[in-house]
C-alpha positions in Angstrom: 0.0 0.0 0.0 0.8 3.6 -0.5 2.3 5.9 2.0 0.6 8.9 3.1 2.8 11.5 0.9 2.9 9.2 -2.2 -0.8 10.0 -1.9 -0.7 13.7 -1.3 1.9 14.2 -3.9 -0.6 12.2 -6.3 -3.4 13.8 -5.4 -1.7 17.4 -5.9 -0.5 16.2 -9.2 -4.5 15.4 -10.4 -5.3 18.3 -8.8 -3.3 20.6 -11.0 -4.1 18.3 -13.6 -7.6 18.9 -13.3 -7.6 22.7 -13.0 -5.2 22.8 -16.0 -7.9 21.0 -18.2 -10.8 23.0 -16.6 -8.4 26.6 -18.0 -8.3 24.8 -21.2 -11.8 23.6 -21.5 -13.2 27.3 -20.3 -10.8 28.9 -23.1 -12.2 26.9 -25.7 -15.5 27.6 -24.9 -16.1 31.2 -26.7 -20.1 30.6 -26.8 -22.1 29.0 -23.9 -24.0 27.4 -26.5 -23.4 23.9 -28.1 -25.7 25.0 -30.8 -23.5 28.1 -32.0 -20.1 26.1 -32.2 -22.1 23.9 -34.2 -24.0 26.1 -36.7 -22.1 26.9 -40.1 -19.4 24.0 -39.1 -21.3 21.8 -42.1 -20.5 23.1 -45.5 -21.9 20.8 -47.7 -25.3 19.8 -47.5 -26.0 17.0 -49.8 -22.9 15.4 -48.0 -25.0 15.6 -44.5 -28.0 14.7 -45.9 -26.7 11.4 -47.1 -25.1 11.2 -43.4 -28.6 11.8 -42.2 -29.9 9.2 -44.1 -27.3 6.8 -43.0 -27.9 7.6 -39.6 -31.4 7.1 -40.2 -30.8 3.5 -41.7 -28.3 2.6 -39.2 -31.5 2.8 -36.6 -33.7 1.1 -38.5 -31.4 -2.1 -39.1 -31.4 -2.1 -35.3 -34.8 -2.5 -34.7 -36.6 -5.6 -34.4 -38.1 -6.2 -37.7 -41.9 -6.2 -36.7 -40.7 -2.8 -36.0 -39.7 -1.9 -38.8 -42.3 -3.6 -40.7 -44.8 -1.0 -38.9 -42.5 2.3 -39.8 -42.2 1.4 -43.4 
């Protein structure tokens, strides 16, 4: 088992650690919103609507197929 001050020194180490990523993270973050960052970031549409549709697909194979059956 750990001594006491291999645990202090570990736990000051996440601590700064912690705080470090917490500066970073509030940096980064210009706009409280996650719907600004994410508006205009998609330049072509006909490439996300096929995503959309993949997406969409992707669901439906993972339903049970009386389930989809009644979507369809």
């Amino acid at each position: 088992m750990l001594d006491e001050a291999t645990l202090e020194h570990r736990l000051a180490t996440l601590e700064q650690e912690v705080a470090e990523l917490k500066r970073k993270s509030d940096n980064n973050s210009t706009s409280s919103s996650w719907l600004d960052k994410l508006i205009g970031s998609i330049s072509d549409e006909s490439t996300f609507l096929k995503v959309l549709e993949y997406g969409r697909s992707f669901r439906q194979a993972d339903k049970p197929i009386d389930e989809r059956d009644e979507q369809a």
